[in-house]
Structures are given as C-alpha cells and as structure tokens.
C-alpha positions in Angstrom: 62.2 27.0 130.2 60.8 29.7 128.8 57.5 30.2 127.2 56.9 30.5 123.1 55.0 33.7 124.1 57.6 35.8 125.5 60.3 34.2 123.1 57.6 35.8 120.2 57.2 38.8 122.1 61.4 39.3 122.4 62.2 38.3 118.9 58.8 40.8 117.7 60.2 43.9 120.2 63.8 43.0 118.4 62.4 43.1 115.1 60.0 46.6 115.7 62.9 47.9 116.5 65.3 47.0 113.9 62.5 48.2 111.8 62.3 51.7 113.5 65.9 52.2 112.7 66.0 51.1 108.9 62.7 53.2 108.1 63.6 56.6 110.0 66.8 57.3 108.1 66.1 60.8 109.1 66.7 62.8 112.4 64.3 64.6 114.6 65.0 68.0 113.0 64.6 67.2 109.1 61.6 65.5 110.0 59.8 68.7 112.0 61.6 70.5 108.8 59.6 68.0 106.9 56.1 68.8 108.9 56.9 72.8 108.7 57.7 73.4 104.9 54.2 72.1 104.3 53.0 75.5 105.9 56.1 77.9 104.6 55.3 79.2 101.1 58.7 80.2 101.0 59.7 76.8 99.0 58.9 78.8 95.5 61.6 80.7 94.2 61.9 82.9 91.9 64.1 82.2 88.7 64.1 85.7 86.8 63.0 89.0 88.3 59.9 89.8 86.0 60.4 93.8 84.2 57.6 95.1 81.7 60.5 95.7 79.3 60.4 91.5 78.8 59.5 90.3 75.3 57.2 87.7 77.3 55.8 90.4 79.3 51.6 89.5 80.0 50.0 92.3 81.9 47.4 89.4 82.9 50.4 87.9 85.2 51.5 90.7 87.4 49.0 89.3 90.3 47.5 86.2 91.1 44.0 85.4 90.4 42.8 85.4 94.3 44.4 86.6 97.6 42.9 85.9 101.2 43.6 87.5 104.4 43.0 87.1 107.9 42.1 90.4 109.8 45.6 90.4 111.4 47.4 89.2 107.8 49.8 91.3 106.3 49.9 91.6 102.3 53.3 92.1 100.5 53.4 92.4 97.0 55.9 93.5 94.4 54.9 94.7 90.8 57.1 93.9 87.3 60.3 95.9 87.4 60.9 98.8 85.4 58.0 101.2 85.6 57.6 104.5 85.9 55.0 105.2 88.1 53.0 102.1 89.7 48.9 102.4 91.6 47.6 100.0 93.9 44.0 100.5 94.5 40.8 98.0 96.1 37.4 98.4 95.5 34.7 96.7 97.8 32.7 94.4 95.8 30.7 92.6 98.9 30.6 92.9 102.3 30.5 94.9 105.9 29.3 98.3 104.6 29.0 97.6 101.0 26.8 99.8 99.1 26.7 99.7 95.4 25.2 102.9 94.2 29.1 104.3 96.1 31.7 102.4 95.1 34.6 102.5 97.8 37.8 102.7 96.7 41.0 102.4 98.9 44.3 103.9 97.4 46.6 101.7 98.7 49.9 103.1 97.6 51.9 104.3 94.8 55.4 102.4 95.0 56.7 99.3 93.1 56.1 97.4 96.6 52.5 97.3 97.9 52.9 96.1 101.9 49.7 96.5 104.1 49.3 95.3 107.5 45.3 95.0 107.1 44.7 95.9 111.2 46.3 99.3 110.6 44.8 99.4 107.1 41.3 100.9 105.8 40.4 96.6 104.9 37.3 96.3 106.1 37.2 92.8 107.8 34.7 90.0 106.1 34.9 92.0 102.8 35.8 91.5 99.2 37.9 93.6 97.1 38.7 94.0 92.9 42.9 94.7 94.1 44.2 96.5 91.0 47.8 97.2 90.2 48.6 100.0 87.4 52.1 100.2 86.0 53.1 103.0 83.7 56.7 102.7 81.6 58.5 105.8 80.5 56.5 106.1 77.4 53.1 106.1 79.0 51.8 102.6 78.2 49.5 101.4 81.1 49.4 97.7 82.0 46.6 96.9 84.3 45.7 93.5 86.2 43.4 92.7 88.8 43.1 90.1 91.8 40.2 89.5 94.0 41.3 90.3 97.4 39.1 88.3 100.7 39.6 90.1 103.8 37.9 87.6 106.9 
C-alpha cells in the first residue's frame, strides 16, 4: 500500500507539470526573443521619412532632447530630408578639460548623416556637450535644434 505522501507528491509532480505546459505556450526562442527586444531599440519604426518641406515641420524635433554614450558607443544620426546644406557641431559644456573663458567646439560633419565612433572621435570621455544640427533649404532658411550630448 502505498503512502498518502508519495500519492500527493505523484499527483502534485503530474499537476506542475501539466501546468508548465498550459502556461509556456511559447518556445525557447520567442521567449530569449522576448528577453532581447527589451534591449534592441530597433522595435520603433518609422512611419514617414521627416523633410523640412512638411507643413508640420518643427525645427524643435530634428533631435532628441538628451543622448548618452559610452566611450566605445557609436552615434548615428540622420537630419530632416531635403536640405541644402546640413552642420553638426558640439560644444563642451562640463567636463575633462573644460574651460569656460574657451569654448570648444567640435565640427562634427557636414552631411545629412552624422555617424561618429566616439574612440576615433575628438569626444572627450566624461564630458558634456550642447550637439547642434543646422539645416539650410534652397532658399537659405536656417532650422537649428540642439540636444545635450553625455559622453562617460
């Protein structure tokens, strides 16, 4: 005869088990999927490709507010469509070798697609930057917005 303790202990592995199976209706890979997209920023998309020409156009939108980098990050950004001549600059605001009375400023390029690798760039690491982006259209009008940029 068997004991009521191992006939609970049967019935309660039985029932775990049956439980595993109706809970986990998803395999092993769209669960790590699951774990990984919580670190991929690729989820956004984007539904309209943004031109100065747009009757919603805001020159206050071309950047977001903040960016932060690691000293091994790489930045990649793209300005509004449609401009004639586009400026991305950074001045240091605070840190390693900041001095206020000379304002640093870092051209950092002159194309519609701003990509730098900060260990090859002039980034100073645990600094902070004003990251401007200037777009021109074929009439001359300047649209301006600027980001604070962390490099740690």
């Amino acid at each position: 005869m068997k004991s009521l303790g191992s006939t609970i202990t049967a019935y309660s592995i039985v029932f775990f088990m049956q439980l595993m199976f109706v809970a986990c209706n998803s395999g092993v890979n769209s669960m790590v999927e699951d774990y990984n997209d919580n670190f991929n920023a690729s989820k956004t998309s984007i539904t309209k490709i943004v031109s100065i020409t747009d009757e919603d156009f805001s020159e206050s939108n071309m950047l977001s507010l903040r960016y932060t980098l690691a000293a091994y990050d790489t930045l990649c950004l793209l300005a509004p469509n449609d401009g004639k001549k586009y400026q991305w600059t950074a001045v240091m605001t605070d840190g390693r070798n900041f001095d206020s009375t000379k304002p640093q400023t870092l051209d950092l390029g002159s194309t519609q697609q701003l990509t730098v690798y900060v260990p090859n760039s002039k980034l100073a690491q645990w600094s902070k930057y004003d990251l401007t982006l200037t777009v021109y259209d074929a009439a001359g009008t300047k649209y301006t917005d600027t980001a604070v940029l962390v490099v740690y």
